[in-house]
Structures are given as structure tokens and as C-alpha cells.
N, C-alpha and C positions, 0 to 999 in steps of 0.2 A: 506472570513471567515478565522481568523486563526487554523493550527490547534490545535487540543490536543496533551500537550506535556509528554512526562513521565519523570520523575525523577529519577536520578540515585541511585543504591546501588551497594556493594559490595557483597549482599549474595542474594539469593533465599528468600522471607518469608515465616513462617511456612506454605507449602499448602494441604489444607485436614485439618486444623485444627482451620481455623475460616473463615470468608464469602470464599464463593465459589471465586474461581479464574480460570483464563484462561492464559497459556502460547504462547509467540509467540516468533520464529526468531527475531532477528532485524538484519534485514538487512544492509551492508552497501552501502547507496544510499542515490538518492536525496526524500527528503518526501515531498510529491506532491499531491492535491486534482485536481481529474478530475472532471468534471462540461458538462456534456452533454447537448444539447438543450433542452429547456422544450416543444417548436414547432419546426417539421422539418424547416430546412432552417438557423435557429439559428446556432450562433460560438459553435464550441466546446475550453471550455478552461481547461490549463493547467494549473496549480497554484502551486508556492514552498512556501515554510515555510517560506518564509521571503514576500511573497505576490507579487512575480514578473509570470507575466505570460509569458511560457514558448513555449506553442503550434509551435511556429513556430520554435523550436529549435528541437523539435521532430514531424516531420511532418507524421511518419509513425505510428505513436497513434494518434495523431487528427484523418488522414485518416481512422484508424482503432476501432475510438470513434464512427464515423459516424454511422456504423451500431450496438452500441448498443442501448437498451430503453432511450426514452427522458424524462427530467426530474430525470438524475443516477446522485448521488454525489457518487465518489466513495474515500475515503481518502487510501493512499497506498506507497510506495517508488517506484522510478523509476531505474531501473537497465540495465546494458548492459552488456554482456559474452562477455569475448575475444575471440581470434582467438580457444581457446583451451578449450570453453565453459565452460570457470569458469566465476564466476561474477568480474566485473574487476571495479574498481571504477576511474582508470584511465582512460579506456575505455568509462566510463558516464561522466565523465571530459573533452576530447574531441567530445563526442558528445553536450553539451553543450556551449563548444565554435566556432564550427564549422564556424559559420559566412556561406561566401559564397558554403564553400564544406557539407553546412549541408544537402543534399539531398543523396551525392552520399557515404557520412557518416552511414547518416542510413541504405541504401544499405547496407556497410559492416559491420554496427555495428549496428544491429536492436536492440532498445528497448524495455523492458517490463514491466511492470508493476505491480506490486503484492501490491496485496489489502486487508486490513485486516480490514477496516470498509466502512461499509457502511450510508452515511448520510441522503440522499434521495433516493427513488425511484419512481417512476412515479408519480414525483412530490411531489411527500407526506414525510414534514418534518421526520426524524428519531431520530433526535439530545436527545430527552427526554426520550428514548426507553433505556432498560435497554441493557449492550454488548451483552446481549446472546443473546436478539431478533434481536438485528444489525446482529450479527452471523448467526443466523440463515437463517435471510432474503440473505442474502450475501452469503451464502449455496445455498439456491435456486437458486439464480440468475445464478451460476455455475453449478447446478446441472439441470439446466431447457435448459443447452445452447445455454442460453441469454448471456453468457460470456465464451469465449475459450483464445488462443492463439492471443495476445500478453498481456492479461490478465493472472494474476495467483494470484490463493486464496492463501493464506499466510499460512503458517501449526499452528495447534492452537492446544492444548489440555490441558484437567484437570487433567491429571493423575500425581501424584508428581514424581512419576520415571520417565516417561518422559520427564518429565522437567530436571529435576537433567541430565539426558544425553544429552539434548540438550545445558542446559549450558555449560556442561564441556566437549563435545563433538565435538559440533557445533563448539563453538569458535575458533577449528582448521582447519575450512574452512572457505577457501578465501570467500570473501564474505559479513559472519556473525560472529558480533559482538559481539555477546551474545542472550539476554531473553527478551521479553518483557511480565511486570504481570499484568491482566488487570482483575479489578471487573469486574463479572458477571452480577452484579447488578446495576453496575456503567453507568448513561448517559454520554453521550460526551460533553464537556464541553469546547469549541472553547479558545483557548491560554492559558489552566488553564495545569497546572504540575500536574500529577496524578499518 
């Protein structure tokens, strides 16, 4: 599946002032849907935005896919911290190219993963689900600790101040890019600009 992509601006739009909206980080990383087995014994795969499967390039997220729910789509960016745990995208650059030192890579450069939608869950499509219910479910799943470490929820909020500080705040951590504004109401909509 491809995923949903967003489209860029230069400003915040008006929020609190017409359909409800949701803010996230954007992260700077690779955007990555993880694909859990729908029956034990199934691959877990790793999928980037351009549709290459990546699982064996990060072997310590498959390893770590293994014990979540079967049948998780999870859509999310993949991330690595440098030596000085900041988020390092050179750092997920050479874990990606790793080749044969990709084991003892991950060793020193463990990957993670932060997830800001959810597509399936045990099995059961979510793609038609408006974001808040993807959020929501996606809450639980972290909040029921069906999902820890080397998973991480994405930080989300309605609040327009908050927003307003995360844009102009965030952006001067390594890291994060900026904002992403996502209908509340809005389904997911596989390689469509939203």
C-alpha cells in the first residue's frame, strides 16, 4: 500500500476555526508502514514510501514487531539517535545502508519507530475510519501495553497554541521539521496528498 502523503505550506491554517484539526511533529526520517503477521509464523514487513521492503535492513524492529498484535498496520517514520541521543538522520542513513555490518549497526544504533496512524488492527481494515478514531485506537494500543519501546506514539494535539509552539519551537530541534495538520474527520487515503 502506498502511503498518505501531505502537502506542504508555509503557514499554520486557521485551527479552532473551521473542521476540527489535529497537529503532529514531522519528523525527520524514513516514512515506513510496518505490516505484522495476520497468523503467528507470517513475515513481519517493513515498507518505505517509495515501496521497498526494508525489514532486513532493520533487523531489531522486525525482531521487535514479532511480539506485537497480529494483523497491526502501523504507518509511522523510522528514526535513529546518535551517540548523543538526539535524532540523527545520518545516523538512519547509515543504518540503511549497512549491508553486511547491519546487525552490529543496530547494536550501536537501535532503531525506532514512531507511529502516528494506525491502519489495521487485528486484522480489521481502518483505512475508512475517520483520524480521530485511528487516534484513538492507536492511544489504546499504547495505552493497553500492546506497544512500548522501540515503538513511540507520535505527539498529537488540538490545541492551536500548541501548535503555534511546536511549529516555531520544534523546528529548532534536530530532528523535527516542522508540523503535520491532519482532518479529524479525514480517512486515510493510500498515495493521495492531504
Amino acid at each position: 500500500m502506498e502511503p498518505m502523503l501531505a502537502q506542504a505550506r508555509e503557514t499554520l491554517p486557521p485551527l479552532g476555526t473551521g473542521p476540527a484539526m489535529a497537529v503532529e511533529p514531522k519528523f525527520d526520517g524514513f516514512r515506513a508502514l510496518l505490516y505484522t503477521p495476520l497468523r503467528e509464523g507470517g513475515p513481519v514487513l517493513l515498507q518505505t514510501r517509495r515501496g521497498s521492503l526494508v525489514q532486513d535492513r532493520f533487523p531489531d524492529l522486525a525482531a521487535a514487531a514479532r511480539s506485537l498484535p497480529n494483523g497491526l498496520v502501523l504507518d509511522g517514520e523510522l528514526a535513529v539517535l546518535d551517540q548523543q541521543g538526539q535524532l540523527s538522520f545520518t545516523a538512519l542513513q547509515r543504518r540503511a545502508t549497512a549491508g553486511r555490518n547491519t546487525r552490529a549497526l543496530a547494536a550501536e544504533l537501535p532503531a525506532h519507530f514512531i507511529a502516528f496512524d494506525v491502519l489495521q488492527n487485528d486484522g480489521q481494515e481502518l483505512l475508512e475510519e475517520p483520524f480521530a478514531r485511528r487516534r484513538e485506537v492507536l492511544e489504546a494500543l499504547f495505552a493497553g501495553d500492546r506497544l512500548g519501546p522501540p515503538w513511540t506514539l507520535c505527539p498529537s494535539t488540538t490545541d492551536p497554541a500548541v501548535a503555534g509552539e511546536w511549529l516555531y519551537e520544534w523546528t529548532e530541534v534536530p530532528g523535527v521539521e516542522g508540523v503535520v495538520v491532519k482532518s479529524l474527520t479525514g480517512c486515510y487515503r493510500p498515495g493521495v496528498r492531504g
